[in-house]
C-alpha positions as CSV (number, residue, x, y, z in Angstrom):
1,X,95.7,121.9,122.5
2,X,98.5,120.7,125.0
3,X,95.7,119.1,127.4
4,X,94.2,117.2,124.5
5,X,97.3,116.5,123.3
6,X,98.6,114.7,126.9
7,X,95.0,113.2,127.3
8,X,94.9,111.4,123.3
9,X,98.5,110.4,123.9
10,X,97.7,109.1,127.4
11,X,94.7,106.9,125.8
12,X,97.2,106.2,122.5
13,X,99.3,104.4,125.5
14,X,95.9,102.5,126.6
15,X,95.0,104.7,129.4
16,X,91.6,105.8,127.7
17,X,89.8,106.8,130.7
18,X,90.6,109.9,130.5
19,X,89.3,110.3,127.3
20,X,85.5,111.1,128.9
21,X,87.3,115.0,130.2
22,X,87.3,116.0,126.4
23,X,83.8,116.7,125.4
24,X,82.7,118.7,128.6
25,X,86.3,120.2,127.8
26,X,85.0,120.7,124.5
27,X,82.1,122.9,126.0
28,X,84.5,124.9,128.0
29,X,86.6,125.6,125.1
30,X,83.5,126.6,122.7
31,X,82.8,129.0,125.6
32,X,86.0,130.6,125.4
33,X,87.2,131.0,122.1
34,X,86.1,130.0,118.5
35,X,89.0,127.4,117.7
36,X,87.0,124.9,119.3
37,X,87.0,122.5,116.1
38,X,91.1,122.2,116.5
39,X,90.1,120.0,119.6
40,X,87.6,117.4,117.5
41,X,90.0,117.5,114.5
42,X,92.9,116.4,116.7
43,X,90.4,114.1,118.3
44,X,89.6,112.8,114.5
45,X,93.4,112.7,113.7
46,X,93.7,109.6,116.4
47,X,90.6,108.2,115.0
48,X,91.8,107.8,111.2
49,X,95.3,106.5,112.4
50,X,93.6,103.8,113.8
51,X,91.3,103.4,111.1
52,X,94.2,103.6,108.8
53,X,96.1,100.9,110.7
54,X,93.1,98.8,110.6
55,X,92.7,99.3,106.5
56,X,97.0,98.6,106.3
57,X,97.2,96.1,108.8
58,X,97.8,92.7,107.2
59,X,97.0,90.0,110.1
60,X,93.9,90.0,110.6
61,X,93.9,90.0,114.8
62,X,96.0,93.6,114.5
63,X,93.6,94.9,112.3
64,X,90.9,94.3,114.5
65,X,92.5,95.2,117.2
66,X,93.5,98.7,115.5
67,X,89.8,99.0,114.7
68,X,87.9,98.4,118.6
69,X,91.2,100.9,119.2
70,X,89.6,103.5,116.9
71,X,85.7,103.1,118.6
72,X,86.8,105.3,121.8
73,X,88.1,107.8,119.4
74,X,85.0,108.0,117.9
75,X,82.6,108.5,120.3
76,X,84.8,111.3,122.2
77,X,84.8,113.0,118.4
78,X,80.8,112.6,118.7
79,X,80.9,113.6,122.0
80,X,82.8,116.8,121.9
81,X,81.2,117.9,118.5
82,X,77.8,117.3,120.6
83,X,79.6,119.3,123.2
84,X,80.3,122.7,121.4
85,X,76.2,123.1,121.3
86,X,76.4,123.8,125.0
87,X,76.6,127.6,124.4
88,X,74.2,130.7,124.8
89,X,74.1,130.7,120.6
90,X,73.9,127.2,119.6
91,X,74.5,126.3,116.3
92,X,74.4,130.3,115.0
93,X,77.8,130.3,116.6
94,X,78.7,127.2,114.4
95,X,77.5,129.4,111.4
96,X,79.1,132.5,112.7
97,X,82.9,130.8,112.6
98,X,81.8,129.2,109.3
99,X,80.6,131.9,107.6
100,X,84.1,134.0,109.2
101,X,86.4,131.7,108.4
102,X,85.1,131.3,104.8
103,X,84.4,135.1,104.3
104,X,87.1,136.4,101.4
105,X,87.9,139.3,103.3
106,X,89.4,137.8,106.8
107,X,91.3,135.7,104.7
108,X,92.6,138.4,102.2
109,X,93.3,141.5,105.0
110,X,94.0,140.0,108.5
111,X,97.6,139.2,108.6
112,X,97.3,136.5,111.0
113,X,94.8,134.3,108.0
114,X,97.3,134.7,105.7
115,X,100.1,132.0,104.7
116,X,103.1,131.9,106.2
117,X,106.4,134.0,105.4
118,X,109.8,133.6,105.8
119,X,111.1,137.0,105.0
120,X,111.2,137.9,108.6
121,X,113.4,137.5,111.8
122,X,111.3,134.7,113.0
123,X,112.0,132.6,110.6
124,X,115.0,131.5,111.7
125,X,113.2,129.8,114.5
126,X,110.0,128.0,112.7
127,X,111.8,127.1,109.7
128,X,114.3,124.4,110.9
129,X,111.1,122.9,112.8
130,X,108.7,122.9,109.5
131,X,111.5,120.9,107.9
132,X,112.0,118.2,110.7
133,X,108.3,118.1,110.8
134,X,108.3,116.5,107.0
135,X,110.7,114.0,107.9
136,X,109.1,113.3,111.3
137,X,105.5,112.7,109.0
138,X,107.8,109.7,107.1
139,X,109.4,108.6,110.3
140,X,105.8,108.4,112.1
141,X,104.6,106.3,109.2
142,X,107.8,104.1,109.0
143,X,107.0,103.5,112.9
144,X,103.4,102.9,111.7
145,X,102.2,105.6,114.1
146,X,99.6,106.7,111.8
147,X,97.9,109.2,114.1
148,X,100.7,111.4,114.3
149,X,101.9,111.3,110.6
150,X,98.4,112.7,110.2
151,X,98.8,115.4,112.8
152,X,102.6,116.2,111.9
153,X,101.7,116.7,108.2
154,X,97.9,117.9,108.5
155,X,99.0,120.9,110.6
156,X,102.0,121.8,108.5
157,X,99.5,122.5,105.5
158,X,97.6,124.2,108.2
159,X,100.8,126.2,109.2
160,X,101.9,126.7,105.6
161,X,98.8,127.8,104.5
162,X,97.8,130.5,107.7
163,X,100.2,131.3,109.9
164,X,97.2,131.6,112.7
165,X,97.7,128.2,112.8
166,X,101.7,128.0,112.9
167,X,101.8,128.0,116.5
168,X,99.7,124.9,117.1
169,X,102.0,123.1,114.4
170,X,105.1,124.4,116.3
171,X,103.5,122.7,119.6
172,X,102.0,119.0,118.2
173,X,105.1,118.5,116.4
174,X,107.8,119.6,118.3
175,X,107.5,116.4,120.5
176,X,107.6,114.5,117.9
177,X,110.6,115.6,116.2
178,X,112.7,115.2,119.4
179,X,111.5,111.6,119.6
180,X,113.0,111.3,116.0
181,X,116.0,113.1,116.9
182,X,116.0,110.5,120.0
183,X,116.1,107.8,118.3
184,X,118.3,108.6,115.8
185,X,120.8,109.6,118.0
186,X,120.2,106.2,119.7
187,X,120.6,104.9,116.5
188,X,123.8,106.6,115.6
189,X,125.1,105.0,118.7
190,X,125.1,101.7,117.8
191,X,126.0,102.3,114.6
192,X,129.7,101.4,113.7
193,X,130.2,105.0,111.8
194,X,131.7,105.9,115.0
195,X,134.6,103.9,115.3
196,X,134.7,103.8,111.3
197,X,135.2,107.6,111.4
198,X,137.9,107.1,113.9
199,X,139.9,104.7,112.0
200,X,140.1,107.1,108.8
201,X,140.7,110.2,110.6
């Protein structure tokens, strides 16, 4: 998750060339371990924020420019969806996760499938982040950064809802909130509540 991460954040700045590691990647990860999908959604999740740019965007030359941003996206999506074949199984291991991740019972006796709690020690320590995470969401859409409003919020349902997924929340959106926290600490800076607080105390 952290290489894809760097590598769609890289090609987010406009260094896509780096984008053509993530489908044999892909294969390396279906190889490994059956959360392979995580990488084509996060893959997706740049995708639709360009998209959704383009479908917002008001002047026309943005817009377009938001859409031919969106085309790489796609085709490493394609790519590394066409990528996770590359295994001794093929598409029966597609079914396999499918039919596992949909079967009642993993979802009603594993503890790791089931939502998150917050009757425990840990807590303490995912909690504060799952509520900066909600307002990093509104902050990444007043900032227009579309793609990572969609990862912020998509994987705190993800999170909320299995806490087998709370650790890749706690990772995509911890950067995030400390480039909120960043900026509004640059903001509060500038801001005359300094000296405003100094003259009434």
């Amino acid at each position: 998750i952290v290489i894809f991460a760097w590598i769609l954040e890289e090609a987010r700045a406009g260094r896509t060339r780096r984008l053509w590691l993530l489908p044999p990647l892909t294969a390396l990860w279906t190889n490994l371990h059956g959360g392979f999908f995580a990488g084509i959604l996060l893959i997706g999740c740049y995708a639709a924020g360009e998209i959704l740019a383009w479908l917002v965007e008001r002047d026309r030359r943005a817009a377009q420019a938001a859409l031919v941003r969106s085309k790489p996206y796609l085709w490493t999506a394609l790519g590394a969806a066409a990528a996770t074949l590359i295994n001794p199984y093929g598409l029966k291991l597609h079914a396999h996760v499918w039919n596992f991740l949909s079967g009642s019972f993993h979802l009603r006796y594993i503890d790791e499938y089931q939502s998150t709690g917050f009757q425990n020690n840990l807590a303490q320590w995912y909690e504060p982040l799952l509520l900066l995470g909600v307002a990093a969401a509104g902050w990444c859409l007043w900032r227009r950064r579309f793609a990572q409003a969609i990862i912020v919020a998509g994987w705190l349902h993800l999170a909320l809802y299995s806490v087998r997924n709370l650790p890749i929340y706690l990772v995509l959106a911890a950067p995030l909130v400390a480039a909120m926290l960043a900026e509004l600490l640059v903001f509060a800076g500038r801001a005359p509540l300094a000296a405003w607080i100094g003259k009434t105390i």
